[in-house]
N, C-alpha and C positions, 0 to 999 in steps of 0.2 A: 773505587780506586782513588787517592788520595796524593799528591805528591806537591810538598812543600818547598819553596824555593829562597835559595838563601839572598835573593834579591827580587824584585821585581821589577821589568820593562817594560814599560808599556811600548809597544808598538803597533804604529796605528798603518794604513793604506799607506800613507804617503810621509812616513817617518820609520826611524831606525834605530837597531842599537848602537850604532856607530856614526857621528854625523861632522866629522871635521881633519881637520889636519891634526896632528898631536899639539896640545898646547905645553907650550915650554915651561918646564919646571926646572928649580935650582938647583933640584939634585935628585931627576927621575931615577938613578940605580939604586936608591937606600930605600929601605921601607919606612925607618925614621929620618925627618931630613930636621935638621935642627931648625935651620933658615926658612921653617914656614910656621916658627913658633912665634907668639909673644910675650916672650918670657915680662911685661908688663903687668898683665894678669896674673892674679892670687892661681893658683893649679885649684883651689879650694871654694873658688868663688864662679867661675865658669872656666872646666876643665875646657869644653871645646874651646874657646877660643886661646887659652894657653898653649893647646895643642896646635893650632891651628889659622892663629888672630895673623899673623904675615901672608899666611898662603890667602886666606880671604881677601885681605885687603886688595892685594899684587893681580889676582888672575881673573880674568875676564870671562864671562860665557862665551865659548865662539860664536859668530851666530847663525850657525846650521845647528845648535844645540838648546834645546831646552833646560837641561842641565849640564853641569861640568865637574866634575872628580874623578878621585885618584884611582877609581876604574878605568876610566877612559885613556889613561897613559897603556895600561895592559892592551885594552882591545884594541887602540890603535897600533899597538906591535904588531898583535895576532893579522889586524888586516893588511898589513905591509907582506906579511906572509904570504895569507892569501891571494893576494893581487899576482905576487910574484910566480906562484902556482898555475894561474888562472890566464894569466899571459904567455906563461911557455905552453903551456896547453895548446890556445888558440892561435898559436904562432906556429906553432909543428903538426905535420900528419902522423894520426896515430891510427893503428888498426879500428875498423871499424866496433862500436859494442865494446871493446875497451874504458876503463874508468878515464882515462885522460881525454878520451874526444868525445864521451857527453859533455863531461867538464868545461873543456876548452870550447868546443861549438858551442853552447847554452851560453857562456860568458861573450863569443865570438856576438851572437845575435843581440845580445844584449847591448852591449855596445855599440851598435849599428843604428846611433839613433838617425841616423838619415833616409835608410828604410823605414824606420817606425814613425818617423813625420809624416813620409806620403803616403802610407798605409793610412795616419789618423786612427778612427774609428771602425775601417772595413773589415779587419779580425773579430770583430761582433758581429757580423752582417748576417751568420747563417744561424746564429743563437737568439737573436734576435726575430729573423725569419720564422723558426721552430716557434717561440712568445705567440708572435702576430697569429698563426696557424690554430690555435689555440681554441676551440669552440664551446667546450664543456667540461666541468671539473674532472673528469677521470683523462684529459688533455693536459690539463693543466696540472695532474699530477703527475704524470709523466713528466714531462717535460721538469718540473720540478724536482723528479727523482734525477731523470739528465743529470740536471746542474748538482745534485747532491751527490753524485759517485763524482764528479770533481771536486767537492767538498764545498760547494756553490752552493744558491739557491737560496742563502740566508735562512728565515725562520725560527730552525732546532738545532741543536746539536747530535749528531751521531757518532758511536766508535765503540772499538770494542777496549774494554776493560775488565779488570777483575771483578769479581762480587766482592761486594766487601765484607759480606758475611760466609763467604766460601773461599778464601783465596786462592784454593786450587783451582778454580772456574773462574773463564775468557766468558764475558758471556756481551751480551748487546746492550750498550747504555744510550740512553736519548738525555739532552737539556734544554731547560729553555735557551732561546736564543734570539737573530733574528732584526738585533735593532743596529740602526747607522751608528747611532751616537752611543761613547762608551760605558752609558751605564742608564738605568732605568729611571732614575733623577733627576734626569737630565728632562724629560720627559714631564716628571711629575711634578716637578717642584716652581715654584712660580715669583720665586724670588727674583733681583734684577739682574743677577749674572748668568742664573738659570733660564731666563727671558732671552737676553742674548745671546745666549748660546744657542737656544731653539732659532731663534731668527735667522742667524746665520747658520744652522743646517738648515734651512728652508730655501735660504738664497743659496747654498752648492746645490741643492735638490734639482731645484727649478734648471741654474744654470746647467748643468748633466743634460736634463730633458731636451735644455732650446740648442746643448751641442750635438744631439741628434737626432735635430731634424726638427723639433715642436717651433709652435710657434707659442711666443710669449704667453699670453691667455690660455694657451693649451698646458704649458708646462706647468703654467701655477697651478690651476685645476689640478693636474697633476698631484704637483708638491700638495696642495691642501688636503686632498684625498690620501696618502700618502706618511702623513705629519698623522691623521685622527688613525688610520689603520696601527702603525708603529705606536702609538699612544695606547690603543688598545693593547698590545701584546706587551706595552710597558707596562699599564696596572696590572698583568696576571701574573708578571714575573716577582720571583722572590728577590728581597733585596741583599747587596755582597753580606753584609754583619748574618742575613739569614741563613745563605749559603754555603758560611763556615760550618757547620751544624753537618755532622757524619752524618747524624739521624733524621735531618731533614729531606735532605738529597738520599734516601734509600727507601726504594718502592718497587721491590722485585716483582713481578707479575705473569703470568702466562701469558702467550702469544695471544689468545683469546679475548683473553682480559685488555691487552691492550687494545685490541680492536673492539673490543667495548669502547672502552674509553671513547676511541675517536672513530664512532661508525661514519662519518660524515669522508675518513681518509683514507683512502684504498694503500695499503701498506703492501699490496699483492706485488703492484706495479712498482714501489719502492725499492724491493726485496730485489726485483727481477732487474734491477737497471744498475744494484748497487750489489750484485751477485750474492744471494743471499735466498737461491731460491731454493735450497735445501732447509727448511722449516724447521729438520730435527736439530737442526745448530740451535734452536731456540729452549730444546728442551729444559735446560737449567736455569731458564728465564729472561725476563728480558729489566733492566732497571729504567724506570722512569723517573729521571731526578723532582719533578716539579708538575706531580699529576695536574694541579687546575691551571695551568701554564696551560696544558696540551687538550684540556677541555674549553679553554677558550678560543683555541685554534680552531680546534670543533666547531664553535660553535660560530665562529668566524667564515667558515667554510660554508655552513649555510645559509648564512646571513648575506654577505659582501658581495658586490655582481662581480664577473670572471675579469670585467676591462681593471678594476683596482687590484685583483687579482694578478694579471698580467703587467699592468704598472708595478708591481712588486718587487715581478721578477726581474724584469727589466732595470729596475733600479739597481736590485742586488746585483746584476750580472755586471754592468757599467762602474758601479760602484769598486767591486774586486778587481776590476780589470783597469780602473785609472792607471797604475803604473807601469803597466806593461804598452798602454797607448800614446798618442802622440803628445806633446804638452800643454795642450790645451785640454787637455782632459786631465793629465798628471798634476797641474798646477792647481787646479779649481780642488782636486783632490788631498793638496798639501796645506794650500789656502786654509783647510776646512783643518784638518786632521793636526797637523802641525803647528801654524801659525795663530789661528785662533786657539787651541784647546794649550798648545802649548808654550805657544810665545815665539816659539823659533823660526827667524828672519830670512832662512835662506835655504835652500834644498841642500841635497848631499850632491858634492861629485857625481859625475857619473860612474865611474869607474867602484865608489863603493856601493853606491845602489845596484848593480852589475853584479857585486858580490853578494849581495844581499838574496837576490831573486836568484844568484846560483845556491846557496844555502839554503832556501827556502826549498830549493826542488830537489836536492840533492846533497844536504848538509853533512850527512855519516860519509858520504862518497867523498866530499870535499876532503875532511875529518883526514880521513883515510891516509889522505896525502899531507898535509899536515903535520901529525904529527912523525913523522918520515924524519921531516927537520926540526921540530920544537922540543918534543918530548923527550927529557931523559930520565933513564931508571934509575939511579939515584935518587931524583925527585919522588918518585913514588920509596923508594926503601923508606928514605928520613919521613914521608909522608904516613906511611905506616906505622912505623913507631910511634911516632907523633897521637897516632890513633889510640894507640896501646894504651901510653900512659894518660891520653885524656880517658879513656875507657875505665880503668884501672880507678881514677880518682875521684870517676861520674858513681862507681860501683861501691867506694869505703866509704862517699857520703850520704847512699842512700841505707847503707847497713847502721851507718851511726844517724840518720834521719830521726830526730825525735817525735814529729806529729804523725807518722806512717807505721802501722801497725804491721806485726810481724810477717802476717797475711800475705799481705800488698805488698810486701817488700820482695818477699819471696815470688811472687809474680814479677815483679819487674825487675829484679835481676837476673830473674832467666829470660825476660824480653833483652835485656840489654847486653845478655852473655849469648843471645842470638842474631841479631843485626850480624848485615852483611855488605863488607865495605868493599869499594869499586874507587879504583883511583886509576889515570891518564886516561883508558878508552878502552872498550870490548874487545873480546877476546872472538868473539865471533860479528862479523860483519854484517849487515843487510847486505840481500841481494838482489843490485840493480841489473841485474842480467837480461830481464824481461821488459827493459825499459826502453823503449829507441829515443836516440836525439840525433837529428838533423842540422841541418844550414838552412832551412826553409823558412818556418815560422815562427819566429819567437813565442809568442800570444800561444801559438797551439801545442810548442814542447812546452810550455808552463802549466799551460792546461793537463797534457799528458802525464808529466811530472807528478802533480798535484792526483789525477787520479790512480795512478802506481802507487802513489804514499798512502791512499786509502784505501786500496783493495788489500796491501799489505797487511795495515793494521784491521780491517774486519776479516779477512782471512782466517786472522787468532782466534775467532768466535767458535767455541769447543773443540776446543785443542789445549794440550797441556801447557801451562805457562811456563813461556821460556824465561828463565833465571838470569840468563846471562843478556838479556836484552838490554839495551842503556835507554834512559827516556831523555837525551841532552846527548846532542853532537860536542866530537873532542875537545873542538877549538874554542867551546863556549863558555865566556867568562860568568862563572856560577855554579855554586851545586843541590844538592835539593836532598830530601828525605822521603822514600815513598813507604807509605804505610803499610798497602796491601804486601810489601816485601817485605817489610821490615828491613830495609836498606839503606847506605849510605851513600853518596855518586858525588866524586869530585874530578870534573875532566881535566886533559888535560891543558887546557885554555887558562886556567886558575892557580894552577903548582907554578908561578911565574912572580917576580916580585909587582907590585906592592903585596902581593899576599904570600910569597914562598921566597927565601932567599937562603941556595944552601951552605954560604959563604959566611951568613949573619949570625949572633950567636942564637943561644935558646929563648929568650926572652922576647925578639924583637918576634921570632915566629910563631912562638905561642900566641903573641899577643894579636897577630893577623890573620895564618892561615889554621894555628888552633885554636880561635876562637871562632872561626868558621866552621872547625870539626865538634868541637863544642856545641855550638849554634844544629849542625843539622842532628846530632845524637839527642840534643833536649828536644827537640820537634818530636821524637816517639812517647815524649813524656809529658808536651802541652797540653791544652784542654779539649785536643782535639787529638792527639798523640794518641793520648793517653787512651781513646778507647779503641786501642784496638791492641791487642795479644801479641805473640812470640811468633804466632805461626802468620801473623796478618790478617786476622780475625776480629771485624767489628764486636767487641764483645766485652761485656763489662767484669772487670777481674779483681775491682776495687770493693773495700767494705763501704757501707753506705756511710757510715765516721768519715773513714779517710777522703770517698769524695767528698763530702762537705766540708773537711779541712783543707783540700785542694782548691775548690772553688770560694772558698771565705779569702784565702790568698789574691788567691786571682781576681777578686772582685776588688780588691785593693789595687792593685798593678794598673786595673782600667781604669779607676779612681784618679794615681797618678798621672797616668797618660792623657786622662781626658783636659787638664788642668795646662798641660803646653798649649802655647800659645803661640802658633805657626807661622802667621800674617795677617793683617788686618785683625779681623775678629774671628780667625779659621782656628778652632783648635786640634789637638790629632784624634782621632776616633778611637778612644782605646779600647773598645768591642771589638772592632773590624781590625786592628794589629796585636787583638788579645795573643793569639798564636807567634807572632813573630816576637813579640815581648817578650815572651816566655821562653823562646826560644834565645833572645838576644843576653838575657839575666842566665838563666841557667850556661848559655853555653862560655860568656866569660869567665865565672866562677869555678865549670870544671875545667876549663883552660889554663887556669890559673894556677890550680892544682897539679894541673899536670905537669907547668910549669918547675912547681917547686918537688916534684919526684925526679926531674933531670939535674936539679943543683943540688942534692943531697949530698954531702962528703965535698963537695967544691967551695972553696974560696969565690965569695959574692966581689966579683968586681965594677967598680964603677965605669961606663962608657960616657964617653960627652959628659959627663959630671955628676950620670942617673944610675941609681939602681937599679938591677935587675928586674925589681919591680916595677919601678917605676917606668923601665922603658916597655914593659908590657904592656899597663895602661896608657902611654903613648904610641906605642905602635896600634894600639887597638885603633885613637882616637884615629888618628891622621889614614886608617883605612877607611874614615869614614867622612873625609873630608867633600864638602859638595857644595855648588854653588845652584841655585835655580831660578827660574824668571815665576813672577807670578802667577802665570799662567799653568807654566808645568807644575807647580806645588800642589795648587788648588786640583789639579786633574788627581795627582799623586792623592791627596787626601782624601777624594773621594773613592776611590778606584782602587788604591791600592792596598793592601794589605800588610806593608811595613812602615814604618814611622819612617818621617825624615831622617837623614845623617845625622844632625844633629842630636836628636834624642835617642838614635839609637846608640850614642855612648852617654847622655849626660842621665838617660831614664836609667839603663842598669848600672852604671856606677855609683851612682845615688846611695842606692841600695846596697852595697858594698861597704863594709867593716875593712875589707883589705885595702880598699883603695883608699880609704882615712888614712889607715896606718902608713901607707906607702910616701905619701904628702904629705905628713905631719897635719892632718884636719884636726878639724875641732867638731863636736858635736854643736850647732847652730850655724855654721858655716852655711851659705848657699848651696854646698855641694853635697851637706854633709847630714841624711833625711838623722831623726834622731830614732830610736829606738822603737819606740811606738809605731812611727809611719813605716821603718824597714819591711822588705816585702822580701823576703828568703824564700823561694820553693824547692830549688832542687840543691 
């Protein structure tokens, strides 16, 4: 199961999507605002900063922010929302089991940071206890399976998903997993930023241990044992550029098989603690994303004595649970996660971190209420059209596609006359019915919370896949493409301006929230899209020509990407954002078209002194307006899977014949690639 996201966030323990007060802009109601252009700048020469050379200069990172953009004006709406939700909640008595008094009490505790000071650390004390109890590895996998039906325990990953070669089968996927820090490089690499960065998770490590309870000497020991164990489970892991690969990550297996795999791990005691002790759910397989990942574990299991074992857990449980504890644990935890990896200087309010850990335990519920007040149907009508005619324009230029043989064409028009769009929020709700929250414990409703959310989703484990599930709560600014559905999902968090405005003409929306819809319809078609079918089927429907004239494309696209030059000497990884490129090219191009199917028979008026066109490609740019500390970039480039803002308007315009035309370019212009280097795929 595969699902593509039209953004990436990182979000770490002790960092968020949302991290300040709204910063002021000159004219947050417009999607294009004149007054953040430089109009000094050739449009031809660096369209971003024409787009965009005032707003850079003018705004500041806040600094509870690692970055700053013209996202952040939406989410900061959405959380004024929320807050206001979340406080009538916890202010009024509501029936018990009720969606408003989980709501309202989980936010109510949360909030109560003066119970969670004299608490400290003593919300561990009985998880902890279980750790210490601990004698011998079928203990220790217990206890391990514990922390996994709360989605703890670190290590692997568990859940249920599609097959990606069955898409009518829920069936049970494992990943690697397991590590503190965000990526395996971090680990492996021995360069001087990469040096630093280990040093200082060593010193949060340690710190952790000596705040409960070690003594200095002890905690190092600790951290040292600790640092070479996670090293280990860094070299077996696959790297992110590797994990794009459908076909790398798919290794269906028998139950059997997998307990081959890892005779060293009693999966009996796993099943049974994470309900899963009906076996026949296995029947249709089980997926191992990264078999020698889970053979190392193996073999780690016989190796490593039970006390680093137990140090492990201990980490991981302390580690998850930094911000639900007092702030001396929260802080050592933001220290690390935040400030170092990111750059950003100051925690979040309380009040949105409050919202945060209500979303995290209960996000569809929050959702729920929501869009109550946000969401209007209008937004989705104009939203669906919108769909059509990108739809429509994605479909006449693969019929006139000159390098795609009639074959493949015909294959992918009936994937694309398949896709199934989902816009504001589901039509059928989860149900938290079965969940209690009290006034009691905070630490143990998050806990509880946490393992509802995952009995939920391994529940699905053979059982018909529900259609109408959403994989993104309402209110969440962003939308995604999932493959095993062949789907589209735009909440309603996102139909909001800077990205929807239903007041603004065709041009300015195409150019923001239909180049979003653009963006996620080409994701069925990137180089990861692409293999997969109508029905959601890993399966290969291409002639072997056309993949190699898909992939000779593609391999130019990384070409370009790899050639930006980010900071210092970072360039962007056009491997690892091979996917999102292709998604970012293809989806302005059919946006663009779609575009020019709503002015057909209409008189082209000028706005603020721009073409229709041109206010496309400017609305496009200034959605992608962003400011970042060097810290967050470098995270971002390692880790993430989209290019910066930057490039992701200056890399697919480039590419663009229209956007010449629309500016008056010239072929040699800086903006203006010439013929030969042009990269056209969809």
């Amino acid at each position: 199961m595969r699902i593509l996201l039209l953004t990436f966030i990182i979000v770490s323990l002790s960092s968020s999507i949302i991290k300040s007060q709204v910063q002021p802009e000159n004219n947050p109601g417009k999607i294009i605002n004149p007054e953040n252009m430089d109009l000094s700048v050739n449009p031809n020469y660096d369209f971003y900063e024409y787009s965009n050379g005032e707003w850079l200069k003018k705004n500041l990172i806040p600094p509870d922010y690692g970055s700053w953009g013209s996202w952040n004006e939406i989410i900061e709406r959405n959380k004024i929302v929320l807050k206001k939700i979340l406080e009538d909640a916890s202010a009024k008595k509501f029936p018990p089991g009720s969606n408003l008094q989980k709501l309202g009490d989980l936010y109510f505790l949360a909030m109560d940071t003066v119970e969670i000071e004299k608490l400290s650390s003593l919300p561990l004390k009985k998880y902890m206890n279980m750790i210490d109890d601990v004698q011998n590895k079928n203990d220790l996998i217990k206890v391990f399976s514990v922390m996994k039906s709360y989605r703890g325990g670190g290590l692997f990953n568990m859940w249920a998903g599609q097959d990606d070669k069955n898409s009518k089968n829920v069936i049970l996927q494992f990943s690697q997993g397991g590590l503190g820090m965000p990526d395996r490089d971090y680990y492996l690499k021995n360069d001087e930023k990469s040096e630093t960065i280990k040093s200082k998770y060593y010193d949060f490590m340690k710190k952790m241990f000596e705040l409960m309870g070690n003594e200095n000497s002890t905690a190092a020991k600790i951290s040292d044992d600790l640092m070479s164990f996670e090293t280990k489970l860094a070299y077996a892991s696959m790297s992110r550029t590797e994990m794009r690969e459908a076909e790398a990550t798919y290794h269906l297996m028998s139950l059997n098989e997998v307990k081959l795999l890892m005779p060293e791990f009693n999966f009996d005691l796993l099943f049974k603690e994470t309900g899963l002790e009906d076996q026949h759910r296995f029947d249709n397989g089980i997926n191992i994303g990264q078999p020698e990942f889970f053979k190392e574990i193996n073999r780690m299991l016989a190796d490593i004595n039970i006390e680093t074992w137990k140090n492990y857990l201990k980490w991981n449980l302390v580690r998850n649970a930094a911000n639900f504890l007092s702030t001396e644990f929260s802080n050592e935890s933001f220290n690390f996660y935040s400030k170092i990896l990111r750059g950003t200087e100051q925690k979040l309010p309380r009040w949105k971190e409050s919202i945060n850990f209500v979303e995290q335990a209960m996000g569809e519920l929050l959702g729920r209420e929501f869009v109550k007040i946000k969401f209007k149907p209008e937004a989705k009508d104009r939203a669906l059209e919108m769909v059509a005619n990108i739809k429509e324009a994605f479909g006449e230029r693969l019929k006139n596609n000159e390098w795609m043989s009639d074959e493949t064409k015909k294959q992918a028009l009936k994937k694309l006359g398949s896709f199934n769009v989902k816009i504001g929020y589901t039509d059928k709700w989860k149900d938290y019915s079965g969940l209690v929250i009290d006034r009691k414990s905070f630490y143990e409703n998050m806990l509880e919370a946490s393992k509802y959310n995952m009995k939920l989703n391994l529940d699905k484990i053979g059982k018909p896949v529900d259609y109408t599930e959403w994989g993104m709560n309402p209110q969440t600014v962003n939308a995604y493409y999932n493959a095993s559905k062949n789907e589209i999902v735009f909440p309603a968090g996102i139909m909001q301006i800077p990205f929807f405005d239903p007041d603004a003409d065709d041009a300015v929306n195409y150019g923001s929230i239909g180049a979003v819809i653009g963006h996620e319809i080409t994701h069925g078609f990137d180089d990861q899209g692409r293999k997969y079918d109508a029905e959601g089927n890993m399966k290969d429907w291409w002639t072997k020509e056309d993949a190699s004239k898909f992939t000779e494309r593609a391999d130019k696209l990384v070409k370009q990407y790899n050639e930006f030059l980010v900071v210092d000497d970072l360039h962007v990884n056009g491997q690892l954002t091979l996917g999102e490129n292709i998604a970012d090219l293809g989806g302005i191009i059919i946006a663009y078209y779609g575009l020019q199917k709503t002015l057909e028979g209409k008189e082209k008026q000028l706005i603020d002194g721009f073409t229709p066109e041109q206010r496309f490609f400017l609305s496009y740019s200034q959605l992608w307006k962003v400011k970042s500390r060097p810290e967050a970039i470098r995270l971002q480039i390692k880790t993430d899977p989209h290019s910066p803002g930057k490039f992701r308007v200056i890399g697919p315009i480039s590419n663009l014949i229209e956007f010449m035309k629309a500016f008056n370019g010239n072929p040699g212009d800086p903006m203006i690639r010439s013929e030969k280097e042009r990269v056209v795929i969809w």
